[in-house]
C-alpha positions in Angstrom: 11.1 7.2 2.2 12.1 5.4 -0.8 9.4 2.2 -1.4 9.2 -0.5 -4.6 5.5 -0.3 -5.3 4.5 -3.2 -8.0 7.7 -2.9 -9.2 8.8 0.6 -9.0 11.0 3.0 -6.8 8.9 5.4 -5.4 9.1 8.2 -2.5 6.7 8.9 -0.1 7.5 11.4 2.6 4.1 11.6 4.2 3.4 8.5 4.2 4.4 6.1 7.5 1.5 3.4 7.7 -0.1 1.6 5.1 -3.2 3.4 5.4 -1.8 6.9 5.0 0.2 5.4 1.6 -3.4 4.6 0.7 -4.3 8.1 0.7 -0.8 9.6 -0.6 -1.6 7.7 -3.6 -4.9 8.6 -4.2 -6.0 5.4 -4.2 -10.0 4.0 -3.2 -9.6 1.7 0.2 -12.5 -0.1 -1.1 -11.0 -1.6 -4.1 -8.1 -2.6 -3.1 -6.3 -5.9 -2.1 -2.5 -4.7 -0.5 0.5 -7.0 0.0 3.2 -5.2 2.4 6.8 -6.9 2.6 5.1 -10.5 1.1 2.2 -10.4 3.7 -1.3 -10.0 2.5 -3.1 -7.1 4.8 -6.3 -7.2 6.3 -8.3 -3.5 5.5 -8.4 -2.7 9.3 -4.6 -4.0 10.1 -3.6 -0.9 7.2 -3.2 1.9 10.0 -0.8 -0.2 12.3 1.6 -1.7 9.4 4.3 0.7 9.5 6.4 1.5 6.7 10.3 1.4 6.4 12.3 2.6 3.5 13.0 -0.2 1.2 9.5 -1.8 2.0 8.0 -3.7 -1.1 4.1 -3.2 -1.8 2.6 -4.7 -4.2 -1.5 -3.3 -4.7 -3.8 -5.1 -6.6 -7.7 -3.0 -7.5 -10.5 -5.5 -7.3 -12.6 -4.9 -10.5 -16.3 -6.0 -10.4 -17.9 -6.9 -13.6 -19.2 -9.5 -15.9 
């Protein structure tokens, strides 16, 4: 499945929810803010947004810090 995360073409076979590109991507949950198709998600709404090919993502990581 061919997604345009921040920007860039990438493919993720494995992945078919939001939570599971999480994962694929070896990203930390915790620290991050994810916009599927122009929607901000909510954490817990990750494992029911389903992916389609040609889905834009754009993933911002929260830093902390002063």
């Amino acid at each position: 499945m061919q997604l345009k995360i921040n920007g860039i073409q990438q493919n993720l076979e494995n992945a078919k929810t939001v939570s599971e590109m999480v994962v694929a991507l070896g990203l930390i949950p915790e620290m991050l803010l994810v916009e599927h198709n122009g929607t901000a998600l909510l954490k817990h709404e990750w494992p029911s947004a389903l992916l389609s090919d040609g889905d834009r993502i754009e993933i911002l990581q929260v830093a902390a810090g002063g």
